[in-house]
C-alpha positions as CSV (number, residue, x, y, z in Angstrom):
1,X,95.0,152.4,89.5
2,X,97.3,150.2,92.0
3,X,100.6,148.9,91.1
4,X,99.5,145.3,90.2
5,X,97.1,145.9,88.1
6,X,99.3,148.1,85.8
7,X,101.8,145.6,86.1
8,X,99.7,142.9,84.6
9,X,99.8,143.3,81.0
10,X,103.7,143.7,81.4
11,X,104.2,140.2,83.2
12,X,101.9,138.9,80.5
13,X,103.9,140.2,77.7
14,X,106.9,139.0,79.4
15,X,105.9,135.8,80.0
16,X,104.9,135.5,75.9
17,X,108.1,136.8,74.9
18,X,110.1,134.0,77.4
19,X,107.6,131.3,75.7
20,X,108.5,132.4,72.3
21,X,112.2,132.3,73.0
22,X,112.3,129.0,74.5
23,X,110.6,127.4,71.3
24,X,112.7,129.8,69.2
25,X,115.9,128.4,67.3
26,X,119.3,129.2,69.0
27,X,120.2,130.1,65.8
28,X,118.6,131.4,62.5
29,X,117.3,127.9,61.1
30,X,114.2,126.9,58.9
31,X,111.6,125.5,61.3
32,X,110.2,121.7,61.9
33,X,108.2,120.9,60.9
34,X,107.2,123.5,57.8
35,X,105.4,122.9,54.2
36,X,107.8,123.0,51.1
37,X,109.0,120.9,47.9
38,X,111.5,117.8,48.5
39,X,114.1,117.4,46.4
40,X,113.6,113.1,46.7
41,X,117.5,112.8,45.4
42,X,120.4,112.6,47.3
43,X,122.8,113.3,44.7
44,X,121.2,117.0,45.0
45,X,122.7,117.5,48.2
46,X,126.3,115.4,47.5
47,X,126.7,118.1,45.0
48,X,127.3,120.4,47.3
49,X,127.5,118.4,50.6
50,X,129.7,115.4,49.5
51,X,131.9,115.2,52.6
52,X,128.2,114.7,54.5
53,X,127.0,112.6,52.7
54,X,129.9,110.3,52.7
55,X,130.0,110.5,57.0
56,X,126.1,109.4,56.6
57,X,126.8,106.2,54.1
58,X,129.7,105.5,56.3
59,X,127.9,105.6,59.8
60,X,124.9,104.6,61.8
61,X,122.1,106.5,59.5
62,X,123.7,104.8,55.9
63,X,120.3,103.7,55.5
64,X,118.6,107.2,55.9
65,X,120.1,108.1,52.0
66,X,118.6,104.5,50.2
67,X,115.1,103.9,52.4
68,X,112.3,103.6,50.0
69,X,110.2,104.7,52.9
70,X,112.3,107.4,54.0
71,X,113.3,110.9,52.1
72,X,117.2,110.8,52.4
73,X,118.6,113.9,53.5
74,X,115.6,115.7,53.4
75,X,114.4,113.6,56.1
76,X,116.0,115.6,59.1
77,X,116.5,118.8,57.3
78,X,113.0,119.4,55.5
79,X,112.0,119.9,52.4
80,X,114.9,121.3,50.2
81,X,113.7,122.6,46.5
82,X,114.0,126.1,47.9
83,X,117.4,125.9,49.3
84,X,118.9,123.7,46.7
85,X,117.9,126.9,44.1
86,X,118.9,129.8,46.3
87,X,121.2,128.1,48.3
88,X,120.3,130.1,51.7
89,X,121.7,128.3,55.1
90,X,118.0,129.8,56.6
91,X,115.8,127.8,54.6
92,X,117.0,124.4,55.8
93,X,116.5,123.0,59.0
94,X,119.5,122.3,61.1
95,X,118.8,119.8,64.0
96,X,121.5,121.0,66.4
97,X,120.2,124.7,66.2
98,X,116.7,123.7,67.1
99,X,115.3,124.4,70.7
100,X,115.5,121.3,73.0
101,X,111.7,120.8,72.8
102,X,111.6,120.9,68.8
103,X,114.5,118.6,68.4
104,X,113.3,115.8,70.6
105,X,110.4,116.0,68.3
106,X,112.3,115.9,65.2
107,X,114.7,112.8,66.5
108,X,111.2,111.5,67.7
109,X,109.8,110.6,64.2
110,X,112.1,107.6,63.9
111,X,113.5,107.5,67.5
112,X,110.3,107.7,69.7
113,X,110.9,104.9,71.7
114,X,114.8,105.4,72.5
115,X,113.9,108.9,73.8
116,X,111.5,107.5,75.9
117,X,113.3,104.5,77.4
118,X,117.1,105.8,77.1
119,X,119.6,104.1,78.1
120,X,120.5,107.1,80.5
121,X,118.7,109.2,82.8
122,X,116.8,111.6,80.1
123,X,115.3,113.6,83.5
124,X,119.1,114.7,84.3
125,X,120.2,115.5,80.9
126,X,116.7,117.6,80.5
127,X,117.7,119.7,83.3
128,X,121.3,119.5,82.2
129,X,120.0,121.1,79.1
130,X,121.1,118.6,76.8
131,X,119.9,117.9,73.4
132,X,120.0,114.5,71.0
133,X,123.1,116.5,69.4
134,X,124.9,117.0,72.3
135,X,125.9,113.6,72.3
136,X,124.8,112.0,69.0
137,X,126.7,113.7,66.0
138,X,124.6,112.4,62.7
139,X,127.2,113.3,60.2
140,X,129.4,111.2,61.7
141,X,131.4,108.3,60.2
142,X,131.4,104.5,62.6
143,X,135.0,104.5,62.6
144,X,135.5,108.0,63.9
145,X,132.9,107.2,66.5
146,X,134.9,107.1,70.3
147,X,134.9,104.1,71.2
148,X,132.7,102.4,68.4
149,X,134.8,99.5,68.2
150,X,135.3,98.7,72.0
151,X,133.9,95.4,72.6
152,X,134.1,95.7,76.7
153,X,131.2,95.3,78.7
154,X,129.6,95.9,82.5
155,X,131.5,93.0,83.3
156,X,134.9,94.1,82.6
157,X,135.6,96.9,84.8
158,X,139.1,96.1,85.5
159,X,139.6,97.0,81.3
160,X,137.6,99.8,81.4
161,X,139.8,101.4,84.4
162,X,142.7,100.3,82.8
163,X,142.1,102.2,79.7
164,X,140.6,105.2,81.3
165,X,140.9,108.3,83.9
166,X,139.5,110.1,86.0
167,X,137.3,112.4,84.7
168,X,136.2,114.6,88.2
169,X,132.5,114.7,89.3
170,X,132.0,118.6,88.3
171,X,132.3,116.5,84.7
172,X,129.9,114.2,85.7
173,X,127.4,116.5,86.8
174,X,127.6,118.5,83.9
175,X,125.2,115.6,82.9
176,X,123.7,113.9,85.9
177,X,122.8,116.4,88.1
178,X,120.2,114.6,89.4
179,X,122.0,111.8,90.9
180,X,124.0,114.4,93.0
181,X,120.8,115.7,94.5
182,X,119.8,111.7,95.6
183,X,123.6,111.5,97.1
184,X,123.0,114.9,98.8
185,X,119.6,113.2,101.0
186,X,121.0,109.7,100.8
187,X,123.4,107.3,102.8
188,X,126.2,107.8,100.6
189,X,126.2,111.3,101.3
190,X,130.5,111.2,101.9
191,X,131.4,110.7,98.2
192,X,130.0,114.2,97.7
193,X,132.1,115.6,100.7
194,X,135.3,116.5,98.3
195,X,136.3,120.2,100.3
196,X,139.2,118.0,102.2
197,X,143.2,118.9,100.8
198,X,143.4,114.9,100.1
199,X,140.3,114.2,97.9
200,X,140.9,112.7,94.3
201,X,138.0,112.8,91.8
202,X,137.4,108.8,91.7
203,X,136.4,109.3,95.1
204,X,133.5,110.3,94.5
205,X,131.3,109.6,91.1
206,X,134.3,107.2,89.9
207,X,134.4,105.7,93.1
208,X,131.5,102.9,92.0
209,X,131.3,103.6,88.5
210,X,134.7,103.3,87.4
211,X,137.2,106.2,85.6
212,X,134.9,108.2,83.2
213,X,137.4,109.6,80.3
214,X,136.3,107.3,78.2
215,X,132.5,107.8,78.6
216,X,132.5,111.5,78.7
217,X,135.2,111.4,75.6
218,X,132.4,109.0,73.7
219,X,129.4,110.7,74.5
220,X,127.7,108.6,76.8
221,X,128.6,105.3,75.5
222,X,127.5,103.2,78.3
223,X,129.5,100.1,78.2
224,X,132.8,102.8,78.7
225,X,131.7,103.1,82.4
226,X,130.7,100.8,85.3
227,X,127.1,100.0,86.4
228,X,127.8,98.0,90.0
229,X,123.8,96.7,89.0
230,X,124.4,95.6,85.8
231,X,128.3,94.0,86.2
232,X,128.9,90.8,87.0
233,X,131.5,92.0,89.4
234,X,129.1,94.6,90.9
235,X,129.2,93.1,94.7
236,X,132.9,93.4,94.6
237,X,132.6,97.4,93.8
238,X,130.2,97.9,96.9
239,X,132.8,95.6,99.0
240,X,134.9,97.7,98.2
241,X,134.2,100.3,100.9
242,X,131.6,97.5,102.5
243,X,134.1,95.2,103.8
244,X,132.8,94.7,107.1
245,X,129.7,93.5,105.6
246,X,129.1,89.9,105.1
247,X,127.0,89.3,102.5
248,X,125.2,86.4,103.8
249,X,125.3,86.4,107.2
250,X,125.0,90.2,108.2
251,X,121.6,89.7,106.4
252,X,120.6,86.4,106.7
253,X,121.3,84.9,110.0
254,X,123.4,81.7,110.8
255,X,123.5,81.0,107.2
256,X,121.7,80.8,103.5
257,X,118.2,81.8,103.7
258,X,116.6,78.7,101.9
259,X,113.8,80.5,100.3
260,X,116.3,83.2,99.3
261,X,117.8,83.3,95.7
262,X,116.2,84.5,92.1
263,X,114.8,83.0,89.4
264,X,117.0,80.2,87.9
265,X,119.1,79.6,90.8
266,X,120.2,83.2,90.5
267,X,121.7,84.8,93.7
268,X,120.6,87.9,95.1
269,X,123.0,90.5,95.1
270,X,123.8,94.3,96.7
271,X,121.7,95.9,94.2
272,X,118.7,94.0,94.2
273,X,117.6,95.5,97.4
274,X,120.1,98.7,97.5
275,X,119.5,101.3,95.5
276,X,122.8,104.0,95.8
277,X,120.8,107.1,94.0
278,X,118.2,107.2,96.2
279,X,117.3,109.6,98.8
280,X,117.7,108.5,102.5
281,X,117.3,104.4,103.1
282,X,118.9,102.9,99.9
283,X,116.6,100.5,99.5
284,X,114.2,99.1,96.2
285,X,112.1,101.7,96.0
286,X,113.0,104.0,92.7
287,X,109.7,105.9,91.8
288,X,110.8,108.6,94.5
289,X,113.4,110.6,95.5
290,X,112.0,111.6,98.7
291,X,114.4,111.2,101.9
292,X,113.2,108.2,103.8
293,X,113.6,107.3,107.7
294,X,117.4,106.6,108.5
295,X,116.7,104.4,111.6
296,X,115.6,100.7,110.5
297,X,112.1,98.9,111.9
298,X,112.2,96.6,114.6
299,X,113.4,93.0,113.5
300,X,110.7,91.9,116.0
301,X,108.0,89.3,114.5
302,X,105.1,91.4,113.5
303,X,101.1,90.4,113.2
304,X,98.6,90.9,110.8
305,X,97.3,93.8,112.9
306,X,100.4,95.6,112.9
307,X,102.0,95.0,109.4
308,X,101.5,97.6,106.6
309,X,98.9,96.2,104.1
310,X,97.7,99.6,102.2
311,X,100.2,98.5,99.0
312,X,99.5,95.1,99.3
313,X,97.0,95.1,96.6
314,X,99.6,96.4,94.4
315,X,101.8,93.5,94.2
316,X,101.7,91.1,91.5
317,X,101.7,86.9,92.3
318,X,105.1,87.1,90.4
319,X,106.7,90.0,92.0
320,X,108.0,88.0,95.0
321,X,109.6,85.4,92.5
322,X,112.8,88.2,92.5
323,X,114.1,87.6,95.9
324,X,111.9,84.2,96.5
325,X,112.7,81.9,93.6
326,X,113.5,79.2,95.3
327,X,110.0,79.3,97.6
328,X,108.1,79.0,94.1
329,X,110.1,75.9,93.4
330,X,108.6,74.0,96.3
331,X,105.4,74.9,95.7
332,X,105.0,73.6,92.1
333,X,103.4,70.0,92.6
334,X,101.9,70.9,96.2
335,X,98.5,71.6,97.6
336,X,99.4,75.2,97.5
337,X,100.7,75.2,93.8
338,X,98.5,77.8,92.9
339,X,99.9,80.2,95.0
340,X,103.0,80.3,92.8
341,X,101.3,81.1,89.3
342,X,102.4,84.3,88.1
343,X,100.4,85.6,86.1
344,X,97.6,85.8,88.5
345,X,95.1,89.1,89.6
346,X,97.2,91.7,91.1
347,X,97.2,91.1,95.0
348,X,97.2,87.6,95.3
349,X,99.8,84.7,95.5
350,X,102.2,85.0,98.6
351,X,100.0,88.1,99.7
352,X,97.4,85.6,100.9
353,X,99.4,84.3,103.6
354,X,101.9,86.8,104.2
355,X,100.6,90.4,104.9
356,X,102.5,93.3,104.6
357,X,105.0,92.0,101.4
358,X,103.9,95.3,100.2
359,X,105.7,97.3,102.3
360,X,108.5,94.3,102.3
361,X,109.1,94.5,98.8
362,X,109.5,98.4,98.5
363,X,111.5,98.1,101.7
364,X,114.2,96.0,100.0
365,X,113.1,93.2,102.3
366,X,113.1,94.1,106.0
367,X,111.8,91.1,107.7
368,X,109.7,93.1,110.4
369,X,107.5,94.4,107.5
370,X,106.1,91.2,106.7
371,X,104.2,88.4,108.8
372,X,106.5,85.1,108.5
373,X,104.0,82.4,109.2
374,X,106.9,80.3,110.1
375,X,107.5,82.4,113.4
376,X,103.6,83.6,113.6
377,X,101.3,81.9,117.5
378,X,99.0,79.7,116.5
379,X,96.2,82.4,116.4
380,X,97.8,84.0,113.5
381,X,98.8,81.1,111.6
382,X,94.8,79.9,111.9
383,X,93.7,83.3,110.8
384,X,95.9,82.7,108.2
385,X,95.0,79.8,106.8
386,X,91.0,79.3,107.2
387,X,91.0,82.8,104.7
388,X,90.6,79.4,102.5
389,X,90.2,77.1,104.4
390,X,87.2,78.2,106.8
391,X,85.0,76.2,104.5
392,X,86.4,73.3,105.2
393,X,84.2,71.2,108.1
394,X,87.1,69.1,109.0
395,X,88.6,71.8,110.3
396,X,86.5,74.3,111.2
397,X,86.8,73.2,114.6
398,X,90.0,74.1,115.0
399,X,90.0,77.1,116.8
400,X,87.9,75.1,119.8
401,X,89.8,72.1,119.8
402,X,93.0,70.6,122.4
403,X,95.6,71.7,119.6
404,X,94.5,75.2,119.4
405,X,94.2,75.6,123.6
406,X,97.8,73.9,123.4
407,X,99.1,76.2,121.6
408,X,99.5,73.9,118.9
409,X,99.8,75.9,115.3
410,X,98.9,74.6,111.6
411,X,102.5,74.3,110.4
412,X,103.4,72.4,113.2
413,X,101.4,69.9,111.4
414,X,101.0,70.7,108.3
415,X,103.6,71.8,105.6
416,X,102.8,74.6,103.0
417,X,104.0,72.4,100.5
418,X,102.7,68.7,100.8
419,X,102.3,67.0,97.9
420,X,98.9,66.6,96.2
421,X,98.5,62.6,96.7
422,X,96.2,62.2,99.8
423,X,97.9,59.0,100.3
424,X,101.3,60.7,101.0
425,X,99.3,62.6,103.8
426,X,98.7,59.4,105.3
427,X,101.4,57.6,105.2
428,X,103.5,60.5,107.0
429,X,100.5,62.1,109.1
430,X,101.9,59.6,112.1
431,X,105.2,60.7,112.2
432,X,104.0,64.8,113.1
433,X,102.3,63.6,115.4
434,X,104.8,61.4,117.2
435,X,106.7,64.2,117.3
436,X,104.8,66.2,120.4
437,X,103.4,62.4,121.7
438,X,106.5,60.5,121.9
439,X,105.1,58.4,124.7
440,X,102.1,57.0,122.9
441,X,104.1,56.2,119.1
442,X,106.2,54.0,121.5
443,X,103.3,51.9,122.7
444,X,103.1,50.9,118.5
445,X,105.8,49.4,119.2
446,X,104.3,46.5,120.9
447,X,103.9,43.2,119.8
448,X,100.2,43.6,119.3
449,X,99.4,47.3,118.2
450,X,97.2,49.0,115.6
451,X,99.0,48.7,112.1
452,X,99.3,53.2,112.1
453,X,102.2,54.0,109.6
454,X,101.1,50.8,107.5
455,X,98.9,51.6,104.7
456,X,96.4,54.4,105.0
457,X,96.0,53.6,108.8
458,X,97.1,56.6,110.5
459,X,96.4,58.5,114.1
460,X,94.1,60.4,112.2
461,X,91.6,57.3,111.5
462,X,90.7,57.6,115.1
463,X,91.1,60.8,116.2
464,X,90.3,64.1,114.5
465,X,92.8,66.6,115.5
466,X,90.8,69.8,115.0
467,X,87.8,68.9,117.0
468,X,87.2,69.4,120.5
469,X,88.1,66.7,122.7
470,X,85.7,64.8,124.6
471,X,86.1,64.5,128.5
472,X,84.3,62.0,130.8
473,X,81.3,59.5,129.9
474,X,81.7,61.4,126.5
475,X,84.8,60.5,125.6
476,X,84.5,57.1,126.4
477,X,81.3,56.7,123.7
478,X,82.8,58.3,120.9
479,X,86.0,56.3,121.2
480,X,83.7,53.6,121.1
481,X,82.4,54.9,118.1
482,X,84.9,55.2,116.5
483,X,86.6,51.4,117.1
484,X,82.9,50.2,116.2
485,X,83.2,52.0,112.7
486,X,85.7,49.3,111.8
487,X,84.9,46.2,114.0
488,X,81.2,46.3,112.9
489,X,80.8,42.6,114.1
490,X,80.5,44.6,117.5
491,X,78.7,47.6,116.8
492,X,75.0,46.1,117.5
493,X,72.6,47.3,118.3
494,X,72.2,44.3,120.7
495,X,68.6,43.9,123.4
496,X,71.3,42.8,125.8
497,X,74.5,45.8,125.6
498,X,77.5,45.4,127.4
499,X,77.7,47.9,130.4
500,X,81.1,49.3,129.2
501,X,79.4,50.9,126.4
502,X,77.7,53.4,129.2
503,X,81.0,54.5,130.4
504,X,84.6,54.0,128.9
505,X,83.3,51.6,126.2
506,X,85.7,49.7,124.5
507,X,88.8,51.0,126.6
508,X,87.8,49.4,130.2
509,X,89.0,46.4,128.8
510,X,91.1,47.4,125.7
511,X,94.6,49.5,125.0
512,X,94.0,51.1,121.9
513,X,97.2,51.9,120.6
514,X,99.5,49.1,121.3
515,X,99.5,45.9,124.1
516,X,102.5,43.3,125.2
517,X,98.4,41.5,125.1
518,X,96.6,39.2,122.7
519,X,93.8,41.5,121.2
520,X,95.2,44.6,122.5
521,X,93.9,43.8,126.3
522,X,94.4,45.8,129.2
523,X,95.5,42.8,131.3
524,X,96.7,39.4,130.0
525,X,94.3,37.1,131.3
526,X,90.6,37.8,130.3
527,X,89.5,36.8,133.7
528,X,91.7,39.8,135.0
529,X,90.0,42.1,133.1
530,X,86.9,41.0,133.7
531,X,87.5,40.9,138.0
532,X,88.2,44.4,137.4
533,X,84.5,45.9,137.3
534,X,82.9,42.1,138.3
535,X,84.4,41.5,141.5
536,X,81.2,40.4,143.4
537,X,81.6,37.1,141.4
538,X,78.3,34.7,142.2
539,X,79.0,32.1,145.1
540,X,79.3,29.3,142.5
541,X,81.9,30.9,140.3
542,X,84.8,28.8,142.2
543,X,87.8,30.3,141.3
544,X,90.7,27.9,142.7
545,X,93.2,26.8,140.4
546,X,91.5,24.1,137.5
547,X,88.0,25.5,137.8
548,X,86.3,26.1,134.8
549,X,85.3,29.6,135.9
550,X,88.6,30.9,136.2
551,X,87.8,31.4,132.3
552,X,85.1,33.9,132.0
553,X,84.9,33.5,128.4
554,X,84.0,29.7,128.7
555,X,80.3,30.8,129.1
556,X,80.0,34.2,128.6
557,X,81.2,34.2,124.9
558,X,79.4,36.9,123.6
559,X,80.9,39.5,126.0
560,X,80.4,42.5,123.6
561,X,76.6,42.0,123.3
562,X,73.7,39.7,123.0
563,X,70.3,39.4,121.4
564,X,69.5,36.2,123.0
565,X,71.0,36.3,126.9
566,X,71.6,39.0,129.1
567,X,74.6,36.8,130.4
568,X,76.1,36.8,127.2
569,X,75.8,33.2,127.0
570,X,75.9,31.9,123.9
């Protein structure tokens, strides 16, 4: 028979006999949970137990002994008829010799939600081997409690050092041995490093979180040590040994990021992108302990094509709101105000215009992760926006049009966050484009010009800026057109048509934006624009000074177009 197989039923055996004694008691103690008769009096047990019973009406469990819904003593120790009448130590429960596993149960039946979202890391003090009563002690009155009575806080670290030592990170670990493992693969790998002749114990744990005596001397009691995420004076603990870092322009730039800042005119601080216990890069992502790239990506302006989108549908609308407060404030009231609701499906929101704030947001915010439409071409900005707005026949022909071969880009024209009122649009649509055609917004300056700015009158009454633009006998018609579609008393159709209309139209004798000239002409006299297509002028025409013909509109009154007279005679 080979060796393995008559190895077998040992290892089995074994492993039943290690399962056995890991649910087993430490000590000899009744089980939990087990069948029995309750006493239902706690005077049973103060006859015997009085100094307990007294620590339990003086502490945090006083209401354990009077709950109508509860069974006093008997609640944590089992059912005690037996005991009480032999008065045997085995046939009560005692929480602190149960097994690790049975006493979370047993603390579970009234504390099922603190075990699971404790205030401290429950995955360290599992592998630490702690139990509820390594900390906790039930039969315990408030006022011997360390540290019941301290009122200090997070915030006042400068207290809490004051009152305390240091209490050496072999204590520390003797709970939070998990935290040395992220230090170990993480940036802050030196505060571990504690072999040198000159190393003191704060310089390491106690070095961010403050002198420990107190904590370790309570139990755990949180407020007795420093959180740098939770205190108000957190940033100054990271500064500490950060001083070369300038917290707003090392990250942002040449100053404040406008859409920077959290909710309620919050600021962002170290910890809302750096996270200290965390393997490799420090950044937001907590779910893994898993060492991450030291070297940082390019700052560079990405594209959609090259961002990281695979967790994008994992983002919720609000989740940007952290870092991006201020962004959601100026687009309440806009045309895009529905891109700030929070409590939309997962995967929309800011997602639909910038890819890859996925991969942003667990980065703790490295720019070259996302696609800033600010700094995007004009191709990416387009494929941007027509995800909604392709629908739109106004400007559908956008991607064809002069803007879009110049270069030209939606934002360049069009704010994110313009207000609803299509009026507003109007009135301010002239000003972007004076901006890139300086030249032609001075020509409104004439005395007689188009009244654009006044009104709903606006560049945009004449020419549509996502079309294509119209070259040679073309664009002379449609800018006809388009003057005829508010000075219909020269639209026609007429039997007799001026000859303009078949090649620059309206514009061989009018400047359309702004003239020095009555009725916006091209020259001042009429009879100079007229000369400047009819110069083979009839023999009879005289045109010395005080002839009548030196007036072309004398006869020819109806100069835009005639039913009657293909001289435009009246």
């Amino acid at each position: 028979m080979p060796l393995t197989t008559r190895l077998l039923p040992a290892l089995a055996a074994l492993f039943w006999v290690c399962g056995q004694l890991q649910d087993r008691p430490q000590d000899k103690t009744a089980s939990f949970e087990r069948k029995g008769d309750y006493v239902g009096d706690v005077g049973t047990c103060n006859d015997c137990h009085e100094e307990q019973v007294d620590a339990i009406k003086a502490g945090v469990h006083k209401r354990v002994p009077t709950s109508k819904l509860l069974r006093a003593c008997e609640t944590c120790h089992g059912p005690g008829a037996q005991h009480a009448e032999d008065n045997e130590a085995a046939q009560i429960t005692m929480p602190p010799k149960l097994s690790a596993k049975r006493q979370r149960a047993l603390c579970g039946t009234c504390h099922a939600d603190q075990i699971l979202d404790h205030g401290g890391p429950m995955a360290d003090l599992l592998l630490a081997d702690k139990r509820c009563t390594t900390c906790h002690t039930v039969h315990q009155a408030h006022k011997d409690i360390p540290g019941a009575d301290d009122a200090r806080s997070f915030a006042h670290r400068s207290e809490v050092a004051g009152a305390a030592k240091p209490a050496g990170m072999k204590v520390c670990l003797t709970c939070h041995t998990e935290k040395a493992k992220t230090l170990e693969a993480g940036t802050h790998r030196p505060l571990l490093d504690h072999k040198g002749s000159d190393w003191k114990p704060e310089q390491s744990c106690e070095a961010c979180h403050g002198n420990g005596s107190l904590h370790v001397a309570s139990n755990g009691i949180a407020r007795l040590i420093t959180r740098p995420d939770v205190a108000a004076d957190g940033d100054a603990t990271c500064i500490s040994c950060h001083d070369h870092v300038d917290s707003v322009h090392f990250h942002w730039g040449k100053g404040h990021g406008s859409l920077l800042g959290g909710p309620n005119g919050t600021p962002l601080r170290c910890t809302t992108c750096h996270v200290v216990h965390h393997g490799g890069d420090p950044t937001r992502a907590r779910t893994s302990t898993k060492p991450r790239p030291t070297s940082r990506p390019s700052r560079a302006q990405p594209t959609s094509q090259g961002v990281d989108r695979s967790q994008d549908a994992t983002v919720r609308p609000g989740a940007c709101m952290a870092c991006h407060a201020p962004a959601y404030d100026v687009l309440v009231g806009t045309v895009h105000e529905a891109l700030a609701k929070v409590d939309g499906p997962t995967g929309t929101g800011c997602i639909d215009c910038h890819p890859g704030a996925g991969a942003h947001a667990k980065s703790g915010g490295h720019q070259a992760l996302v696609v800033s439409m600010r700094g995007a071409t004009a191709g990416e900005q387009a494929k941007s926006c027509m995800q909604c707005h392709e629908r739109n026949h106004k400007v559908c022909g956008y991607s064809l049009g002069s803007h879009a071969k110049a270069g030209v880009a939606c934002l360049t024209c069009h704010s994110p966050a313009a207000p609803r009122d299509p009026a507003a649009w109007k009135r301010d649509a002239h000003k972007a484009c004076a901006s890139c055609h300086g030249d032609v917004a001075l020509s409104f300056r004439h005395g007689n010009a188009h009244p654009v700015g006044k009104g709903s009158f606006t560049c945009s009454s004449c020419h549509d800026p996502h079309t294509p633009r119209a070259t040679g006998i073309r664009a002379g018609r449609r800018l006809s057109a388009t003057c005829k579609s508010c000075h219909r008393e020269h639209r026609g159709p007429f039997v007799f048509q001026h000859n303009a209309d078949k090649s620059r139209g309206c514009m061989a004798c009018h400047v359309p934006h702004g003239s020095s000239n009555r009725k916006l002409l091209d020259k001042r006299r009429a009879r100079d624009n007229c000369l400047s297509c009819h110069a083979d002028l009839p023999s009879f025409h005289d045109q010395s000074p005080g002839s009548q013909f030196r007036n072309c509109l004398n006869c020819h009154t109806q100069i835009h177009g005639s039913n009657r007279n293909r001289f435009f005679f009246r």
